[in-house]
C-alpha positions in Angstrom: 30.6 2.8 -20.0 30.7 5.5 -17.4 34.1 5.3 -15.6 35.1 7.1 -12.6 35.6 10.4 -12.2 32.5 11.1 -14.9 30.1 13.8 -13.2 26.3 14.2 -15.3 24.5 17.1 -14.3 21.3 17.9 -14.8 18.7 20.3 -15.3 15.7 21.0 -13.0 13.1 18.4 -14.2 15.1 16.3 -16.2 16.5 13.2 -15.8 18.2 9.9 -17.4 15.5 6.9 -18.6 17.2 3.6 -19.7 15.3 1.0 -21.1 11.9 3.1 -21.0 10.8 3.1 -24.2 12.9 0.6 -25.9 16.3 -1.4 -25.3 19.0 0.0 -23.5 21.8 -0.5 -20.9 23.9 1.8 -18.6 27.1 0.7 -17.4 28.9 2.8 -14.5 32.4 1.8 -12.9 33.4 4.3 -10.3 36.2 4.0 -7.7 37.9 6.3 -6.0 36.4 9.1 -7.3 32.9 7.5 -8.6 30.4 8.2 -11.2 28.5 11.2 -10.2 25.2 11.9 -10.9 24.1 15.1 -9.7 22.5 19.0 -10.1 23.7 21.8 -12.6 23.0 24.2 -10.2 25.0 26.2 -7.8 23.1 25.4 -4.7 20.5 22.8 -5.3 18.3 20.7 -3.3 17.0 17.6 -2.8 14.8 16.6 -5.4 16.0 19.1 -7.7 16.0 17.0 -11.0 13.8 14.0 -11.3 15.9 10.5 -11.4 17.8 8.0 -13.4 14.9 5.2 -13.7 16.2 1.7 -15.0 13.3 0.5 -17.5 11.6 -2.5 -18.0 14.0 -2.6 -21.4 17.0 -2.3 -20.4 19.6 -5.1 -20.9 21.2 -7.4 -18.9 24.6 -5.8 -19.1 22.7 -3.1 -17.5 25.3 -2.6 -14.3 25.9 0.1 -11.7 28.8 -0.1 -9.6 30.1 3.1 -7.7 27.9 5.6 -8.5 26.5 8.4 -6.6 22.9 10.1 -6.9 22.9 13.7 -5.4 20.3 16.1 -5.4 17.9 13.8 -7.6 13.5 12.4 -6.4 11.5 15.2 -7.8 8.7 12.6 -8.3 7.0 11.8 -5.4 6.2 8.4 -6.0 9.5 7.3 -6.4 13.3 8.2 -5.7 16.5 9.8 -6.8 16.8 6.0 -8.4 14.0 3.8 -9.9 
C-alpha cells in the first residue's frame, strides 16, 4: 500500500502497468499530503511520462484513494490514467 505523502517519479516514457500481463493490485491511501505520481524532471510537461494503466488483471483489492497524476498522457489514445 501506497500511503500518503509517497511521491513516484518517473522517467520520460515510462510508466506503471498493473494487472497488464498477469495478476496484480495497487493500493494508494493519501490524505493530506496524497500519493503523488509525477515527473523526475526539473521542469516537465504535460505528457511527459506515459501513465499508470489499471489492467484487465488486476485484483479486486485494486483501490485508489487520494492520489494525484501530474505531468503523465504521452499516449495519445489514452490519458495520464487508464
Amino acid at each position: 500500500m501506497l500511503e500518503d505523502g509517497v511521491e513516484l517519479q518517473f522517467a520520460r516514457g515510462t510508466g506503471l502497468l498493473v494487472g497488464k500481463g498477469g495478476k496484480g493490485d495497487l493500493k494508494t491511501h493519501g490524505g493530506t499530503l496524497g500519493v503523488l505520481f509525477t515527473a523526475n524532471a526539473e521542469a516537465p510537461w504535460p505528457g511527459y511520462w506515459d501513465a499508470l494503466e489499471i489492467g484487465p488483471y488486476a485484483t479486486t483489492d485494486t483501490s485508489i484513494s487520494g492520489a494525484i497524476v501530474e505531468y503523465g498522457g504521452d499516449n495519445a489514445d489514452t490519458g495520464a490514467l487508464t
